[in-house]
C-alpha positions as CSV (number, residue, x, y, z in Angstrom):
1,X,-67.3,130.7,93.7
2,X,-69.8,128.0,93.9
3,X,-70.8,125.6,96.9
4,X,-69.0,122.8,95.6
5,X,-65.5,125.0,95.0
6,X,-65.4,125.8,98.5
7,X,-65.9,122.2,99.6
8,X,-63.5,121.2,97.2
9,X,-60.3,123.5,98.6
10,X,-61.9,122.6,102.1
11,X,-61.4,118.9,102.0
12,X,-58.5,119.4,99.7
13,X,-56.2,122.1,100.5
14,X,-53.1,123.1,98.8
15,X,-50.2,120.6,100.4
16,X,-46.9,122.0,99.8
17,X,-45.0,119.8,102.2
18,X,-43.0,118.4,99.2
19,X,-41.3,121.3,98.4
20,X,-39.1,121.3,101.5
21,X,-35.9,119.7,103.1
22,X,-36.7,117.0,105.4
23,X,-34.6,117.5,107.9
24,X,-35.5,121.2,107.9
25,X,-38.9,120.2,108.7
26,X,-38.0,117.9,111.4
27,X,-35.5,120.7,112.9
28,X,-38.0,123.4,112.5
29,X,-41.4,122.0,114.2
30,X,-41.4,123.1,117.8
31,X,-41.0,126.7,116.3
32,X,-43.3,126.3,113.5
33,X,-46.2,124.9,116.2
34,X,-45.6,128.1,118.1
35,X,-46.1,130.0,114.8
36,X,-49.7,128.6,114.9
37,X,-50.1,130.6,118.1
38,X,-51.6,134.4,117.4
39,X,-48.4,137.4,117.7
40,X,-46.2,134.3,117.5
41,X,-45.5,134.1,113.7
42,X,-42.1,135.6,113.9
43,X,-40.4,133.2,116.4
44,X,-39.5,130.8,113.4
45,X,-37.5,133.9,111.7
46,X,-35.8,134.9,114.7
47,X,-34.7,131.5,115.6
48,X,-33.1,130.4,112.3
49,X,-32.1,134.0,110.9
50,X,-34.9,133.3,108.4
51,X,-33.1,131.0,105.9
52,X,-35.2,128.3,106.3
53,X,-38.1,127.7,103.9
54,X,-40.3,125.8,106.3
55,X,-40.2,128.3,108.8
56,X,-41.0,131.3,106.9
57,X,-43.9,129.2,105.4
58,X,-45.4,128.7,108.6
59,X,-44.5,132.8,109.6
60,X,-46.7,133.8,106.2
61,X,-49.4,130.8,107.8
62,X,-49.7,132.4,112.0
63,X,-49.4,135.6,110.7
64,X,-52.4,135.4,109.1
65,X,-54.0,133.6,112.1
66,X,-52.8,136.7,113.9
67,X,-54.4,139.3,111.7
68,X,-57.9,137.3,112.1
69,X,-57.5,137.6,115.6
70,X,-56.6,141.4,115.2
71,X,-59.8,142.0,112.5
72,X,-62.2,140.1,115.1
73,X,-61.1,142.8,117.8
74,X,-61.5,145.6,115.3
75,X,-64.6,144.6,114.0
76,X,-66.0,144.4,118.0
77,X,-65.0,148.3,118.4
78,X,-65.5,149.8,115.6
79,X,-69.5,148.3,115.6
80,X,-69.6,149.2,119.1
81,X,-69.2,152.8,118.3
82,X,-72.7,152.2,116.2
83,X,-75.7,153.5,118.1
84,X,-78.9,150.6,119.3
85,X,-77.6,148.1,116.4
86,X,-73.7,148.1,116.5
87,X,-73.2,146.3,119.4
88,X,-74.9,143.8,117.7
89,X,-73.5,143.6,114.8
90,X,-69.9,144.2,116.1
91,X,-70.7,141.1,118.6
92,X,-71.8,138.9,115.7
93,X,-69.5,139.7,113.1
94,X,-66.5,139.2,116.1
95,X,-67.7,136.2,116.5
96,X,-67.4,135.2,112.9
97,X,-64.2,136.5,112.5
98,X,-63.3,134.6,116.2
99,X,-64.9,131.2,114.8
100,X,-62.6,131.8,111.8
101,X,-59.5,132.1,113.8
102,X,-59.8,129.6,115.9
103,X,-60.7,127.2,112.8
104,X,-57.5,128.8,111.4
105,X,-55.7,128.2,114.7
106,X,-56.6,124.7,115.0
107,X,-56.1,123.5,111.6
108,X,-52.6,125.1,111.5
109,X,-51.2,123.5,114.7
110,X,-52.4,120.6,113.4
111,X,-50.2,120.2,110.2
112,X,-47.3,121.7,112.0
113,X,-47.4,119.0,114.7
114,X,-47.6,116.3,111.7
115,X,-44.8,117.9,109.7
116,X,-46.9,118.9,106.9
117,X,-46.7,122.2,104.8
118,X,-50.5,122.6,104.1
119,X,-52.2,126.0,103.4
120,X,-55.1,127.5,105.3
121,X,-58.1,127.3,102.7
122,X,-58.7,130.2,101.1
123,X,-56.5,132.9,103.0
124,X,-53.5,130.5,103.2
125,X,-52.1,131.8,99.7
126,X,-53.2,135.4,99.9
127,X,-50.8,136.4,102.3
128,X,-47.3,136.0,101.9
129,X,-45.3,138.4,103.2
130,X,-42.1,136.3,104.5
131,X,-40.2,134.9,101.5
């Protein structure tokens, strides 16, 4: 993947807001904003029994804010356990991973409060385990 790709899907992501009702959109948003928030992704499916489609979009989209969250932690101990360098290297790549979920974190929360159904660049589309 070139430079230019991963610009591209970063200033244009895939918008999918189209695709759903309006007024389940409208009914769903203070549970799909709480979504956003890491170990929060299921509230959406508890709250409506999981038939709507909005809410299990933005399940699939904080659960995969959750799992960063989880794989910056992991990273941190598992490094750690790394004689002289790993703490290093743990610290570093945790921060990565934390940059990447709070990047994550932020841009989701912001499409849920505007009513918008937009995927997360790149992981977005790679997880989607609530259909």
């Amino acid at each position: 993947m070139t430079f230019d790709e991963i610009m591209k899907q970063i200033r244009n992501p895939v918008d999918e807001t189209m695709r759903f009702d309006p007024t389940d959109i409208a009914r769903m948003k203070p549970f799909t904003l709480a979504a956003c928030f890491p170990m929060l992704f299921w509230l959406p499916l508890v709250i409506d029994g999981g038939t709507s489609e909005y809410g299990k979009f933005y399940a699939n989209q904080g659960l995969i804010v959750s799992l960063l969250s989880i794989l910056g932690t992991v990273v941190r101990i598992v490094c750690g356990f790394i004689p002289f360098i790993g703490g290093i290297i743990g610290w570093l790549l945790g921060l990565a991973a934390g940059i990447l979920c709070i990047a994550a974190f932020i841009f989701c929360i912001k499409n849920a409060a505007e009513g918008k159904a937009v995927y997360i660049p790149f992981l977005g589309q790679m997880i989607e385990v609530f259909k």
